[in-house]
N, C-alpha and C positions, 0 to 999 in steps of 0.2 A: 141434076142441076139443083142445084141449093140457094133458098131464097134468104135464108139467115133465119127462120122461124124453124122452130123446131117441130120436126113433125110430130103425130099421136104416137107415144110409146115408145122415143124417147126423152129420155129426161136432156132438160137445159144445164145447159154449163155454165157454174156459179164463176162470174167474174172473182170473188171474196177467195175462191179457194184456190183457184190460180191450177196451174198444170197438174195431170195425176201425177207425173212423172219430177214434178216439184215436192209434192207430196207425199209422196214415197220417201224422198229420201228424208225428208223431215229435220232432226236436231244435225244429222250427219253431214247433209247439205246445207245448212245453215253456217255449222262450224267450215265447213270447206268453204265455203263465200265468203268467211273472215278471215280463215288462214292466208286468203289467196292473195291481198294485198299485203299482209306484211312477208310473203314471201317473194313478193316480188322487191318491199321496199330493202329486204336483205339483200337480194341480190343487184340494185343498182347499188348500196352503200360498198358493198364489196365493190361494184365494177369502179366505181370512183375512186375508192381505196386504192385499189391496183394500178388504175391509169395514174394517179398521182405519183405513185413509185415507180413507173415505169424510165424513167428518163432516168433516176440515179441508180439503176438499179446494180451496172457496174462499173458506177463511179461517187467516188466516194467524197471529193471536193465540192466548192459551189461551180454550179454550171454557167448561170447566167452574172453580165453586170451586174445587174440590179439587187440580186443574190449579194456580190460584194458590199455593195453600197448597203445592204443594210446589215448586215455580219459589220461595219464600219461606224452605225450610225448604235448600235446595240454596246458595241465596245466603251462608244463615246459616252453613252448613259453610263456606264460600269465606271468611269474615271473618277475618280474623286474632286471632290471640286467642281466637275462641268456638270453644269446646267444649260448651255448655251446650242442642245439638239432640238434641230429641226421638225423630224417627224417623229416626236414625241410617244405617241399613240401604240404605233408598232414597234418601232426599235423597244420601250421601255417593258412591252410584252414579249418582246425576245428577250431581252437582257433580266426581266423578272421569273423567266421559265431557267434561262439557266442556271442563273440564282439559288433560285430554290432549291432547284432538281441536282445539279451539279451535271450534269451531261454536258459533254463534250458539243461545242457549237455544231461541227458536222454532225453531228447523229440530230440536233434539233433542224437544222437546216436540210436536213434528207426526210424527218418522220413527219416534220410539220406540213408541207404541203401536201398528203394526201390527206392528213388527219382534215384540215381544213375545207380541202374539195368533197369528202365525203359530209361535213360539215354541213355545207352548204347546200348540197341534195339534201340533205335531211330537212332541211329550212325551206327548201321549195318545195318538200313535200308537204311540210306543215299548213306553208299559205297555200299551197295548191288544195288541201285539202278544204280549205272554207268556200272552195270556189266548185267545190263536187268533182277535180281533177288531180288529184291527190298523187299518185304512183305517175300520170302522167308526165305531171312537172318535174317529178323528180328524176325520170329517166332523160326529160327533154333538158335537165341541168347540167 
């Protein structure tokens, strides 16, 4: 039975040095306790990635209204002359990507919403991270 005092002969165990079994592994276990959150934050970036692509994966048009409505509201930015759109913000970010880029509006309307849901795990990894829950948040996004 053990009263928490250590008996004669043996030695006490240094709180400071933490487990032998900590201490053995030493730089190698240290590097493996850093690796292990960015390999976990790859693989939610992946699983959002893929979930995002899931739904077009073999279909190649917009799926939803709302999808129309803004392939509509993006066209209307592109017009010459109009200034008269609504939701400014996103349409003019679609219609400035395909600008730029020249990609065909399907291929932006199929790549952008994973790119964006992986996106956003990244962001709630970030805030999750000042919160000490970092890879959590980002799986729970």
């Amino acid at each position: 039975m053990s009263t928490g005092v250590p008996t004669r002969g043996a030695p006490a165990a240094s709180p400071a040095l933490g487990s032998g079994k900590a201490r053995a592994l030493g730089a190698a276990g240290a590097a493996l306790s850093q690796a292990a959150p960015a390999a976990g934050l790859i693989l939610a970036l992946a699983a959002a990635f893929l979930m995002g692509l899931i739904p077009k994966r073999d279909y190649l048009y917009l799926l939803h209204v709302d999808e129309w409505a803004h392939f509509d509201g993006a066209l209307a930015v592109l017009e010459p002359g109009n200034l008269g759109f609504s939701q400014g913000g996103f349409h003019l970010l679609l219609a400035q990507l395909q600008y730029v880029t020249g990609l065909d509006w399907f291929v932006l309307f199929r790549w952008l919403p994973p790119v964006f849901f992986a996106t956003t795990v990244f962001l709630a990894y970030i805030v999750g991270r000042r919160f000490r829950c970092g890879l959590e948040s980002a799986l729970l996004a």
